[in-house]
Structures are given as C-alpha cells and as structure tokens.
DSSP file (Angstrom, degrees, kcal/mol; ACC not computed):
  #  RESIDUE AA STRUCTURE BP1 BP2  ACC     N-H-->O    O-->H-N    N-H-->O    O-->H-N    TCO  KAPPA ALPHA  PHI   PSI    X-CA   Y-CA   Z-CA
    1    1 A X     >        0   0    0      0, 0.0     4,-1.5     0, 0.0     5,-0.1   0.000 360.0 360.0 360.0 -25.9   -4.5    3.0    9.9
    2    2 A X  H  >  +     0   0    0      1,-0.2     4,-2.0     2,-0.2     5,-0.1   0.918 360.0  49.5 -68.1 -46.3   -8.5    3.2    9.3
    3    3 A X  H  4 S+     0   0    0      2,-0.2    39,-0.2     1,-0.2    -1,-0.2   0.853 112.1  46.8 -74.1 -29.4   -8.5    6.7   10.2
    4    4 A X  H >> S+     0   0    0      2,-0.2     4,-5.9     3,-0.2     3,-0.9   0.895 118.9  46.2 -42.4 -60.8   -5.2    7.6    7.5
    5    5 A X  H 3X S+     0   0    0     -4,-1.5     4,-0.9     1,-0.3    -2,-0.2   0.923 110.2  49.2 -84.7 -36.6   -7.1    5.5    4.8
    6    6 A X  H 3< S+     0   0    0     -4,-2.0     4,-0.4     1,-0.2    -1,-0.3   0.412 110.5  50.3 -89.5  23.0  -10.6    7.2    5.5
    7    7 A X  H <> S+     0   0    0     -3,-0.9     4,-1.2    35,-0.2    -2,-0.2   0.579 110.7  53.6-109.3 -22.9   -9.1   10.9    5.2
    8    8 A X  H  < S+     0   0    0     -4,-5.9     4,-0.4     1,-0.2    -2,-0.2   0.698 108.0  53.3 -47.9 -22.2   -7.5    9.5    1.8
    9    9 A X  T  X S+     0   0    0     -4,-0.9     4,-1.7    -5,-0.4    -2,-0.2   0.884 103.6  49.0 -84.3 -40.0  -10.8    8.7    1.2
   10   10 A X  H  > S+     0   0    0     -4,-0.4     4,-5.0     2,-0.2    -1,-0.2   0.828 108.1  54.4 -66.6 -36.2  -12.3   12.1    1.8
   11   11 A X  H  X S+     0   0    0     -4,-1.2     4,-2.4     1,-0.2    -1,-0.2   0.748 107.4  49.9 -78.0 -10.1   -9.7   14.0   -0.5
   12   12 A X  H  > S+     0   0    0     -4,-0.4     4,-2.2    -5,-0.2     5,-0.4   0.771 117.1  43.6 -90.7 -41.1  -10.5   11.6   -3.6
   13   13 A X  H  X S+     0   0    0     -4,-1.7     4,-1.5     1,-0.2    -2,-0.2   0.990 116.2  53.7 -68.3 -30.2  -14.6   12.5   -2.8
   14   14 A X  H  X S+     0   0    0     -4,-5.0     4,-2.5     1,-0.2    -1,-0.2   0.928 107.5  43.5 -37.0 -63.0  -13.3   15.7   -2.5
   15   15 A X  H  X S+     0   0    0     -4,-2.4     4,-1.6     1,-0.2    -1,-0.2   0.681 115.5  46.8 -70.0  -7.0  -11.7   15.9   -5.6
   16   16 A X  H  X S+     0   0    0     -4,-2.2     4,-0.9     2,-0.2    -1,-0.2   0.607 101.6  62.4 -96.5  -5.4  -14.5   14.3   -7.6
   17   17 A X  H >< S+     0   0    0     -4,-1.5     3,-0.7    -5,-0.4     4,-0.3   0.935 110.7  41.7 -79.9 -37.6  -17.0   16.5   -6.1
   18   18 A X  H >< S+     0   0    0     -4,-2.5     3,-1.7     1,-0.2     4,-0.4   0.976 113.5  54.5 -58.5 -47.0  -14.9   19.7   -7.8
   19   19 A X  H 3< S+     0   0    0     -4,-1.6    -1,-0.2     1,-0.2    -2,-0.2   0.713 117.3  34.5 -64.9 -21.6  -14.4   17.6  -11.0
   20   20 A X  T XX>S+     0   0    0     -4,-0.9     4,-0.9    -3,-0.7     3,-0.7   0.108  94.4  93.6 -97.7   3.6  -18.5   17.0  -11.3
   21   21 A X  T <45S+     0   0    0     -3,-1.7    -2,-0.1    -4,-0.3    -3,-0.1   0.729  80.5  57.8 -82.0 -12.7  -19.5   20.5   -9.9
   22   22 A X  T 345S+     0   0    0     -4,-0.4    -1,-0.3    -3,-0.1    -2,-0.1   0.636 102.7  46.3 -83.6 -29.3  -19.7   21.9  -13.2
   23   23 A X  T <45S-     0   0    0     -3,-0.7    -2,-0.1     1,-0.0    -3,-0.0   0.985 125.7 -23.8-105.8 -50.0  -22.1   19.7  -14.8
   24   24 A X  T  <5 -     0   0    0     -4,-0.9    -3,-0.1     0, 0.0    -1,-0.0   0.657  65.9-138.0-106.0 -47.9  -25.4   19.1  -12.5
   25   25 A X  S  ><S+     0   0    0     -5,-0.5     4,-1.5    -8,-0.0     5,-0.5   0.000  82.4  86.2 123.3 -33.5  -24.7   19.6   -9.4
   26   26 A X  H  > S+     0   0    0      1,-0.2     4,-0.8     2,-0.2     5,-0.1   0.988  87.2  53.9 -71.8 -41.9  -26.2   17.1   -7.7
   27   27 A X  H >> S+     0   0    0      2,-0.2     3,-1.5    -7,-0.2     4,-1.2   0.979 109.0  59.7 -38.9 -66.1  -23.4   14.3   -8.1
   28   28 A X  H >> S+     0   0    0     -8,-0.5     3,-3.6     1,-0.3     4,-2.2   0.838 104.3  46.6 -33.0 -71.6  -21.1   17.2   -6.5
   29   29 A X  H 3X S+     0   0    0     -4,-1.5     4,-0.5     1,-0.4    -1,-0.3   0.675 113.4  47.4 -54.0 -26.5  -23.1   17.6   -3.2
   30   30 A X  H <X S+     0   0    0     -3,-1.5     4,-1.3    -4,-0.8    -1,-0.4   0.772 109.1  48.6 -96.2  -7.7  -23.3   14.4   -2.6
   31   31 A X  H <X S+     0   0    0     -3,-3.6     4,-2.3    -4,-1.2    -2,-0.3   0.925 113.5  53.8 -84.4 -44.1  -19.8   13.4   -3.2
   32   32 A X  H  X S+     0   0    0     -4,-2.2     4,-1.1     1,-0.3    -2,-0.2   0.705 104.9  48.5 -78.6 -10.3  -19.0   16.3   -0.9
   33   33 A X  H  X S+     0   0    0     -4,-0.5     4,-2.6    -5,-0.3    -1,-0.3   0.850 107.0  56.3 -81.9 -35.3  -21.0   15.3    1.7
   34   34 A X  H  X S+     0   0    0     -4,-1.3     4,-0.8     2,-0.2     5,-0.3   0.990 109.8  56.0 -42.7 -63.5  -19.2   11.5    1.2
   35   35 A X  H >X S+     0   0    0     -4,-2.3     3,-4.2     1,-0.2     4,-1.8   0.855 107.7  43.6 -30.9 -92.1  -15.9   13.7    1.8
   36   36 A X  H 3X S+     0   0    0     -4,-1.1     4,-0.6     1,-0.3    -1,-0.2   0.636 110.5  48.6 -60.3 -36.0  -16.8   15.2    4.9
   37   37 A X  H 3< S+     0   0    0     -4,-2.6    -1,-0.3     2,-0.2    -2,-0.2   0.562 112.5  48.8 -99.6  22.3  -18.1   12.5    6.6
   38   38 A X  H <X S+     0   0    0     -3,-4.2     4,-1.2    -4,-0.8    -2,-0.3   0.615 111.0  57.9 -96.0 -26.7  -14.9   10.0    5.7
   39   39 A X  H  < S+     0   0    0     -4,-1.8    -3,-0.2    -5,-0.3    -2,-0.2   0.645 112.2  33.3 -72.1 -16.3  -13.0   12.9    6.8
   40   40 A X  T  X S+     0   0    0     -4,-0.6     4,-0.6    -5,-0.2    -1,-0.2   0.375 121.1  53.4-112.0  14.8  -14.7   13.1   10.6
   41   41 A X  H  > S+     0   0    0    -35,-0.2     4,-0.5     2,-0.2    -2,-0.2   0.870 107.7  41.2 -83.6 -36.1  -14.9    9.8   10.5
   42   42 A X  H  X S+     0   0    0     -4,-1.2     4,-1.4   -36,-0.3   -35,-0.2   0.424 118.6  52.9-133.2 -42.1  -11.2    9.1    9.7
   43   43 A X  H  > S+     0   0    0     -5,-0.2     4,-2.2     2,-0.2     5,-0.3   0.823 109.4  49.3 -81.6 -35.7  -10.4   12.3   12.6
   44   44 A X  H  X S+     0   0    0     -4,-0.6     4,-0.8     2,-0.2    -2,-0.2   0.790 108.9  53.6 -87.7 -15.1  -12.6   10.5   15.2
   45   45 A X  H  < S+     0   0    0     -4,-0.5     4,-0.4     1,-0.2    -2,-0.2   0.947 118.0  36.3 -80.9 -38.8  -10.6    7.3   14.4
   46   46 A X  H  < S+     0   0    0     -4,-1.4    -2,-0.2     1,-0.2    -1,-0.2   0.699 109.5  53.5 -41.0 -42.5   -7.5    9.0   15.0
   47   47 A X  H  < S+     0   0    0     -4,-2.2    -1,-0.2     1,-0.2    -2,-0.2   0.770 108.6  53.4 -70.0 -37.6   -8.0   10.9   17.2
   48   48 A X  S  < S+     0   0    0     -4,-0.8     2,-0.3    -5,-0.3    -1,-0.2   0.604 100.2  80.5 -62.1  -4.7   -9.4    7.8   19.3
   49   49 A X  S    S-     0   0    0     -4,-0.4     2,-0.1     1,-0.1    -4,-0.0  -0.800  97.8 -71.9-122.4 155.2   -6.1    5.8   18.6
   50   50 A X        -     0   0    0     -2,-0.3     2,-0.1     1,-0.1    -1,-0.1  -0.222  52.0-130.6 -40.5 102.7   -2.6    5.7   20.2
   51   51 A X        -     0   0    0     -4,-0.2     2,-0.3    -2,-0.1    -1,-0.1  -0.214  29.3-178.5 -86.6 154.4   -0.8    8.8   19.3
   52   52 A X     >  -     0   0    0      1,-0.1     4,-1.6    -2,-0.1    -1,-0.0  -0.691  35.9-108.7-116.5-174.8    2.9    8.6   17.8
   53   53 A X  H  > S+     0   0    0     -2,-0.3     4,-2.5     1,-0.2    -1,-0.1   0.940 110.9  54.3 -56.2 -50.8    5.6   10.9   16.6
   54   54 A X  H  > S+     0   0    0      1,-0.2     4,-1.1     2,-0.2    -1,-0.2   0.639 103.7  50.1 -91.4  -0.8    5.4   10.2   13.2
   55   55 A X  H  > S+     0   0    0      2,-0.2     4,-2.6     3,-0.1     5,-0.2   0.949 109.7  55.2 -51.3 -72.8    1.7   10.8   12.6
   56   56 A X  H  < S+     0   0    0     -4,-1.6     3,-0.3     1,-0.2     4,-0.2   0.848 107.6  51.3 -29.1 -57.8    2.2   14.4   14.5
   57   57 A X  H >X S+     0   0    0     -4,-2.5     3,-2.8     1,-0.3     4,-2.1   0.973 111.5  46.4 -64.8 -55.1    5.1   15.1   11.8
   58   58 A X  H 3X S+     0   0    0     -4,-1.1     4,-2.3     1,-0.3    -1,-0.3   0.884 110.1  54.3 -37.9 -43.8    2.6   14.1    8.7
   59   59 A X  H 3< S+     0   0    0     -4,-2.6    -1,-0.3    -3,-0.3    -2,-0.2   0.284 101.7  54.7-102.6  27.1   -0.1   16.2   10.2
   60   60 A X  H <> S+     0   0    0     -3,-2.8     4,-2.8    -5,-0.2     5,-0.4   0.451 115.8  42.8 -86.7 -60.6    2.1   19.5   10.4
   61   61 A X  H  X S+     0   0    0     -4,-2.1     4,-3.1     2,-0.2    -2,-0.2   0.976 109.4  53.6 -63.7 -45.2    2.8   19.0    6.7
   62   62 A X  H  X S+     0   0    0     -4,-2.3     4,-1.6    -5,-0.3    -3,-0.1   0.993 109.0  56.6 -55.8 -63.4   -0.8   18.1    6.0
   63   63 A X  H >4 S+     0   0    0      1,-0.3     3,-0.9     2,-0.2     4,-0.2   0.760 121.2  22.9 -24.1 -81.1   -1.5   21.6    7.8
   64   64 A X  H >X S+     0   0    0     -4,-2.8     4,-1.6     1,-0.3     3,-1.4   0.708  98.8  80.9 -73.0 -24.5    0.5   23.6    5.7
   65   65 A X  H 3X S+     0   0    0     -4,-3.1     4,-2.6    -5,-0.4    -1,-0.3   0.863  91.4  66.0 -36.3 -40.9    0.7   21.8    2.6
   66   66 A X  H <X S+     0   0    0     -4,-1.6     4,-3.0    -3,-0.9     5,-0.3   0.802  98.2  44.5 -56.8 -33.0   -2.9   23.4    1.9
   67   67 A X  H <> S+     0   0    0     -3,-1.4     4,-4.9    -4,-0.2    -1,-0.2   0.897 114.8  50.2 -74.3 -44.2   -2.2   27.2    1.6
   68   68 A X  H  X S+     0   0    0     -4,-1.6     4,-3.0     2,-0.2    -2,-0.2   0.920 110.5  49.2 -57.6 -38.4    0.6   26.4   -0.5
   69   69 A X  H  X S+     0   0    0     -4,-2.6     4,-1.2    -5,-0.3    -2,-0.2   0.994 119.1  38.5 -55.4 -70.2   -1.9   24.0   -2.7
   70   70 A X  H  X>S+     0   0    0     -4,-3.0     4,-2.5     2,-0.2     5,-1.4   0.931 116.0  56.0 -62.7 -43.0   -4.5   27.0   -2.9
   71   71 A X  H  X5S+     0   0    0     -4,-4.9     4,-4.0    -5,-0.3    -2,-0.2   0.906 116.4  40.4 -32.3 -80.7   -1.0   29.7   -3.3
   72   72 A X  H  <5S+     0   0    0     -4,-3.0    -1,-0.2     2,-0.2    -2,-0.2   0.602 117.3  47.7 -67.4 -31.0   -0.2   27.4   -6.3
   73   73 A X  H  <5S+     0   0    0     -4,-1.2    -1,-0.2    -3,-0.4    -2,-0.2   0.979 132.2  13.8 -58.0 -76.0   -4.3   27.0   -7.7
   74   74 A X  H  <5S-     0   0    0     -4,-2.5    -2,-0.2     2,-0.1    -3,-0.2   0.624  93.1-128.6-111.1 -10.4   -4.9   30.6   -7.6
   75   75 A X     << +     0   0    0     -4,-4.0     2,-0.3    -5,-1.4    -4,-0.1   0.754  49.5 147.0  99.6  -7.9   -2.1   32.5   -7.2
   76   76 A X        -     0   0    0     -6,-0.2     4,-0.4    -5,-0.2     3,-0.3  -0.578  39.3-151.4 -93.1 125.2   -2.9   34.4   -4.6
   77   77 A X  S >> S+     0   0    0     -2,-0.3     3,-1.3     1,-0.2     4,-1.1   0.856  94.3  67.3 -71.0 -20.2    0.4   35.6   -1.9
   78   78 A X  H >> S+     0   0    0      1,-0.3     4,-2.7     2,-0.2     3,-2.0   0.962  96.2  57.5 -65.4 -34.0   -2.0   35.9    1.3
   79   79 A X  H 34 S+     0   0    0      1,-0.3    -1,-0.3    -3,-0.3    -8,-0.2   0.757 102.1  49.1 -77.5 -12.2   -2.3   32.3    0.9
   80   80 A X  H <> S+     0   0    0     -3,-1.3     4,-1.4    -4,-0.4    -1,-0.3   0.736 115.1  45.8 -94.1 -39.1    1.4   31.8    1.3
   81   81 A X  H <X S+     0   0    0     -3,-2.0     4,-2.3    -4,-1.1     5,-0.3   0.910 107.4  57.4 -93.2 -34.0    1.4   34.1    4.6
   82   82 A X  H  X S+     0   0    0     -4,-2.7     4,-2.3     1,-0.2    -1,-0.2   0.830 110.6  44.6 -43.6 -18.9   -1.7   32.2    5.9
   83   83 A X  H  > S+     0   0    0     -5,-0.4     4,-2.4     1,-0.2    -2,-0.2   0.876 108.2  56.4 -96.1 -22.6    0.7   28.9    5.5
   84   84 A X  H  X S+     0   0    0     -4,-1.4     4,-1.6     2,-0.2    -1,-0.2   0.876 106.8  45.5 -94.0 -18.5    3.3   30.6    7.1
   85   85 A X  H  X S+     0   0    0     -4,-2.3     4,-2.8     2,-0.2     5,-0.2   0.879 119.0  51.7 -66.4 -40.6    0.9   31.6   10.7
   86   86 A X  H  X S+     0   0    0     -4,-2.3     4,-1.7    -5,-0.3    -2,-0.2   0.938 109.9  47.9 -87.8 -18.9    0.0   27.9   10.3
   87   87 A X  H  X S+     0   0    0     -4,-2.4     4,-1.0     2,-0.2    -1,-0.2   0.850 112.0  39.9  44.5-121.8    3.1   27.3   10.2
   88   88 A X  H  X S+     0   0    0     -4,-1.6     4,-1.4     2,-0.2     3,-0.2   0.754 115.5  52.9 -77.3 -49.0    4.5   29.1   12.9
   89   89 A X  H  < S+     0   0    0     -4,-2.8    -2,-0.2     1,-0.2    -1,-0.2   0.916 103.7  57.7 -76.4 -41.3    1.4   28.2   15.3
   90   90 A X  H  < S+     0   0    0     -4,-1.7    -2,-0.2     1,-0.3    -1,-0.2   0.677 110.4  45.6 -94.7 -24.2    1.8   24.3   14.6
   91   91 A X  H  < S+     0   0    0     -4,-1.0    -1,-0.3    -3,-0.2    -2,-0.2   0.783  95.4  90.6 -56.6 -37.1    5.7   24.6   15.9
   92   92 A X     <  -     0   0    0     -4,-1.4     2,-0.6     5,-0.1     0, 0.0  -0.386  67.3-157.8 -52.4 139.8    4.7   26.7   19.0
   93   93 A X        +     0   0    0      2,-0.0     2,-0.2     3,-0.0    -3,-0.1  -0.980  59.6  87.1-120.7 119.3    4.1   24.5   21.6
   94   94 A X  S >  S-     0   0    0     -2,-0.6     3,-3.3    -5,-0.1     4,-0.2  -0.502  84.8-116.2 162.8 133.2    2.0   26.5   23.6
   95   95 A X  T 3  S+     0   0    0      1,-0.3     3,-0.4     2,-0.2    -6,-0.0   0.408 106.2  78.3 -74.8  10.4   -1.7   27.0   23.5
   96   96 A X  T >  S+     0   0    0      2,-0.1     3,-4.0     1,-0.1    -1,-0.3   0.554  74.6  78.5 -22.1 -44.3   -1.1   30.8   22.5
   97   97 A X  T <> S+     0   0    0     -3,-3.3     4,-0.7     1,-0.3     3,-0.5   0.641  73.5  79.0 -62.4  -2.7   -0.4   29.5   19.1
   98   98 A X  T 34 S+     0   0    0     -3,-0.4    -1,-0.3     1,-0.2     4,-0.2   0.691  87.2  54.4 -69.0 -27.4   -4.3   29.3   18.9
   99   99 A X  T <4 S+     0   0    0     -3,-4.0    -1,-0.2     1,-0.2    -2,-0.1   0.123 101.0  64.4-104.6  37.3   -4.3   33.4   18.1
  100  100 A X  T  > S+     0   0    0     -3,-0.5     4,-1.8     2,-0.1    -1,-0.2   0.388 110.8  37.2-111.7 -36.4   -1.7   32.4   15.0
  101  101 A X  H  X S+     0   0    0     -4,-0.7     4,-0.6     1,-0.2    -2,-0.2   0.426  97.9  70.3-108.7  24.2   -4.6   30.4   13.3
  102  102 A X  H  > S+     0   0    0     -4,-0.2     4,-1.9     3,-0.1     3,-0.3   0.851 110.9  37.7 -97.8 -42.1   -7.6   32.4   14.1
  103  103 A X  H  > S+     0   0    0      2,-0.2     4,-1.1     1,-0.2     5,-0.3   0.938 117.2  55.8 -52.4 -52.1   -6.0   35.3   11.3
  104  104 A X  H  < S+     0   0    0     -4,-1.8     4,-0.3     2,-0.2    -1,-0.2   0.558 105.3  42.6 -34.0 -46.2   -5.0   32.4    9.4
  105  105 A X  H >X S+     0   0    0     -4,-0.6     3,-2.3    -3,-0.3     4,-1.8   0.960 121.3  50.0 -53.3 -78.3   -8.4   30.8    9.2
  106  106 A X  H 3X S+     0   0    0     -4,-1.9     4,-1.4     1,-0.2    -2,-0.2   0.468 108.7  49.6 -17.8 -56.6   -9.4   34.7    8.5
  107  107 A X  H 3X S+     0   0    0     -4,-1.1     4,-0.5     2,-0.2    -1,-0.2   0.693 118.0  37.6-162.3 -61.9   -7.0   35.2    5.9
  108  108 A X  H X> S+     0   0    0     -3,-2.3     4,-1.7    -4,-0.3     3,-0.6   0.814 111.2  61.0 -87.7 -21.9   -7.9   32.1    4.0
  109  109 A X  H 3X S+     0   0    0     -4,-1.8     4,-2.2     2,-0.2     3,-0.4   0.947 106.9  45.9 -44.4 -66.8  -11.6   32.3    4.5
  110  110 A X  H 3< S+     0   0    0     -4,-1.4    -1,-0.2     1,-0.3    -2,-0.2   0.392 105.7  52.9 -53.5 -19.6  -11.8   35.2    3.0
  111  111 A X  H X< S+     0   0    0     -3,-0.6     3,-1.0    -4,-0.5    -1,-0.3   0.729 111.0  54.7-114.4 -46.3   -9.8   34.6    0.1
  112  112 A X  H >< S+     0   0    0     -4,-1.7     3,-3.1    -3,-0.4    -2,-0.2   0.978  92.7  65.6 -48.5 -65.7  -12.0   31.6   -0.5
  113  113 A X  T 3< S+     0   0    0     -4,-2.2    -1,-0.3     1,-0.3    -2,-0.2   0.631 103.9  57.4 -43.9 -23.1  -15.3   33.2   -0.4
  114  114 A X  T <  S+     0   0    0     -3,-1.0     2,-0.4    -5,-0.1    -1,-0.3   0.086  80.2  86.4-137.3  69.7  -14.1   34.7   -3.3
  115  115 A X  S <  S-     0   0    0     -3,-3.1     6,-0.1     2,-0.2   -41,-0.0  -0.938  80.7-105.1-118.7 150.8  -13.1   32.3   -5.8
  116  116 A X  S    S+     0   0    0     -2,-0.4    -1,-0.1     4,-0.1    -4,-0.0   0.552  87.6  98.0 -49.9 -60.3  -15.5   30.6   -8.7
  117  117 A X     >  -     0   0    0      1,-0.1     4,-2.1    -5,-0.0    -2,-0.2  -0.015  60.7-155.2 -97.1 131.4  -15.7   27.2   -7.0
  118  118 A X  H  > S+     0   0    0      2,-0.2     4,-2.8     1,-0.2    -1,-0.1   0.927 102.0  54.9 -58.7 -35.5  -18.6   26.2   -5.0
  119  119 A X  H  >>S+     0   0    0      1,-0.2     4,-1.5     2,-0.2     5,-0.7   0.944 112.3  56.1 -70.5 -48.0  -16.6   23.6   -2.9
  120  120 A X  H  >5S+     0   0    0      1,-0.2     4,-1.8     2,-0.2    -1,-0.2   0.977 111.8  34.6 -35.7 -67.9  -14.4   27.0   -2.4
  121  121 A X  H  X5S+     0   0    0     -4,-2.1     4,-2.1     2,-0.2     5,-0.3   0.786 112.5  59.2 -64.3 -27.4  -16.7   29.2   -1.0
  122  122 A X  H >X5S+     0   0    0     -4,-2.8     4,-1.8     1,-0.2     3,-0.8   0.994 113.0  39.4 -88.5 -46.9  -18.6   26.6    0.8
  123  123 A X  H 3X5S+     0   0    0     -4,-1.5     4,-1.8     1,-0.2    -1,-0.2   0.760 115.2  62.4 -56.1 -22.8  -15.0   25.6    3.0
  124  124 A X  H 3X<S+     0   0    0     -4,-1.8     4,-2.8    -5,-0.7     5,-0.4   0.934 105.5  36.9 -73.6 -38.5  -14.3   29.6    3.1
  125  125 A X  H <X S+     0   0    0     -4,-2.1     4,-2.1    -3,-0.8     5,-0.4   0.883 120.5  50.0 -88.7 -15.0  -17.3   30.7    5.0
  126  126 A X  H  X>S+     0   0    0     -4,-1.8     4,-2.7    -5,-0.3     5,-0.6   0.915 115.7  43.2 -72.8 -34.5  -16.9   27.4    7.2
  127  127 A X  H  X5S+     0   0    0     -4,-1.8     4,-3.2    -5,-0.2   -21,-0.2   0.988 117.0  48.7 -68.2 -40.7  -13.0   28.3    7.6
  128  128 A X  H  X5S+     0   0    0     -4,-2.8     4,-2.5     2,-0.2    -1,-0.2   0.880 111.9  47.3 -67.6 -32.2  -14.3   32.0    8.3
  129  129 A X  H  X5S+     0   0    0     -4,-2.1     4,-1.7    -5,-0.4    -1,-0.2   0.937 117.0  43.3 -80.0 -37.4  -17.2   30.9   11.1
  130  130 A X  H  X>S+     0   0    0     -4,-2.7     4,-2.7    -5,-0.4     5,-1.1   0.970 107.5  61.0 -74.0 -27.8  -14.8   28.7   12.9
  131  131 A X  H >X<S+     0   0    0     -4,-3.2     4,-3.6    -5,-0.6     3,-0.6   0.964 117.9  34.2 -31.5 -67.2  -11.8   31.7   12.6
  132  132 A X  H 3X5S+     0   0    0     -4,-2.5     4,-2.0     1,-0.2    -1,-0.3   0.727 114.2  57.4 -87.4 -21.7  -14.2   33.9   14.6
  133  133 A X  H 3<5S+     0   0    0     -4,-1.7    -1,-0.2     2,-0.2    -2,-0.2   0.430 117.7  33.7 -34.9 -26.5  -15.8   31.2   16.8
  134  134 A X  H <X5S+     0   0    0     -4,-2.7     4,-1.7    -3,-0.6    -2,-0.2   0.535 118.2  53.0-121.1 -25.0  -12.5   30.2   18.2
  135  135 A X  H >X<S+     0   0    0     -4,-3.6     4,-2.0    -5,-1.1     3,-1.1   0.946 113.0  45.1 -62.3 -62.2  -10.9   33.8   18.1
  136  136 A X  H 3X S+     0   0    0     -4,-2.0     4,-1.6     1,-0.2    -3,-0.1   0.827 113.9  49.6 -56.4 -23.2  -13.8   35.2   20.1
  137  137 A X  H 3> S+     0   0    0      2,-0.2     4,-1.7     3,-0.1    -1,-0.2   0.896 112.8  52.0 -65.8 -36.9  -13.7   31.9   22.7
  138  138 A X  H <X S+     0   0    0     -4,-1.7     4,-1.0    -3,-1.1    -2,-0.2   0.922 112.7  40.3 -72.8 -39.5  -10.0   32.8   22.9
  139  139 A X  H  X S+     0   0    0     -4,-2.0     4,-1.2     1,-0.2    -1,-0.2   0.733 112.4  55.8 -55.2 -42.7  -10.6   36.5   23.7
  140  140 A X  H  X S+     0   0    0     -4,-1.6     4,-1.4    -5,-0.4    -1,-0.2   0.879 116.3  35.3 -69.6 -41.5  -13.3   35.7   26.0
  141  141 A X  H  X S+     0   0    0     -4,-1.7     4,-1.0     2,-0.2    -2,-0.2   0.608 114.7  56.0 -83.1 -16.6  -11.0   33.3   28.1
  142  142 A X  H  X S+     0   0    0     -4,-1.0     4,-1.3    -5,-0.2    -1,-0.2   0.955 114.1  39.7 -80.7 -38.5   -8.1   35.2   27.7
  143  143 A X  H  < S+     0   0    0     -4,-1.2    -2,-0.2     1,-0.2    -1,-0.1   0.850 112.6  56.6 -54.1 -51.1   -9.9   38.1   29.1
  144  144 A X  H  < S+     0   0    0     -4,-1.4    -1,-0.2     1,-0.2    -3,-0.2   0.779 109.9  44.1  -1.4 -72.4  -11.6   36.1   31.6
  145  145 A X  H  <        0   0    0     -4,-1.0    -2,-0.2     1,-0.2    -1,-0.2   0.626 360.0 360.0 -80.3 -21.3   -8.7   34.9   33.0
  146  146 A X     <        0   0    0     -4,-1.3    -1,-0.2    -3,-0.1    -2,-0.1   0.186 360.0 360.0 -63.5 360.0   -6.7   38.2   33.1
C-alpha cells in the first residue's frame, strides 16, 4: 500500500512541477525531482512486496492510460499507436514483447522531444535513451544467442 500511495505521490509533484514551470523555474525542478524519487521509491516498495493479480491488472491500465493522456493533451495519432504496442506487448506473455516497447518508447520519445514543456522533453529524451538501451541489449542477446 506504501508503494500505490508514494507513486500517487509522484503524479501530484508531477503535476505541480508542470503547473509552476512557467514562472521561475526553480520551484519546478525541485518538485520534479520530489516526483521522481516518490516514484522509485514507491516502484522499489512494490516491487519488494508480494505480488497479486489485481495490482498486475492496474498496472496494464497505468501502462497505457499514458499515450492516450498525451493522444488527448496534444493531439498527436502516433501517440495512440504507441499505446496500442504497449498495449499489445503488456498482454504478450513472452519476453519477445520487449521488441513491442522498444518502438513504442521510440515513438513517444520522439514525439516528446518535441513539445513546449520542459517536463516533456526532459521524460522524451529519458524515454528515447532507455528505447535504444534496451532495444540494442535486446539485439545484442538475441543475436548472441542465435
């Protein structure tokens, strides 16, 4: 329940670091650093704790709920086919479904990097460095292995 309540916690610092990003700046950065570390704080308690079914189902919707959020912000249809690779990878059961969210990341990375918002750009080139960090691992092992 700790880990639920500190990733609630990260999307409210979240949102107030976008709602302040406009006026100094400085409030922003630090709320968005607050964000991000109730948010691996809040993943490491989870992850640490007994998992059930009905978490898994919440954090399928969590998955996709996001492309659709940014679809619906900005307007954009790749974001709509990014949700539908995550998707589609987060039903697969099969560690294959890893080269459905390495485009996906791409896809949405990309799309970040270029919108207005800092907090945008700064989760697009992170979405974009892990995209190609975990495509090129996958490539290397698939290859590897081959």
């Amino acid at each position: 329940m700790k880990g639920k309540v500190l990733i609630a916690l990260s999307l409210l610092f979240a949102g107030l670091s976008t709602y302040f990003q406009g006026s100094s700046g400085g409030l922003s950065l630090v709320l968005l650093l607050a964000a991000f570390v109730a948010l691996f704080s809040g993943v490491y308690l989870i992850t640490r704790s007994k998992p059930s079914r009905r978490s898994g189902d919440a954090y399928l919707v969590l998955g996709v709920l996001l492309p659709i959020l940014l679809f619906l912000n900005y307007g954009n249809p790749l974001y709509l086919l990014a949700g539908g690779l995550i998707g589609v990878a987060l039903l697969w059961n099969s560690e294959k479904s890893v080269l459905l969210l390495v485009p996906a990341g791409l896809i949405m990375g990309w799309l970040a990097l270029g919108e207005g918002s800092y907090v945008a750009r700064f989760v697009g080139a992170f979405l974009l460095a892990v995209s190609i960090v975990v495509g090129g691992a996958s490539l290397y092992f698939w290859f590897k292995y081959r």
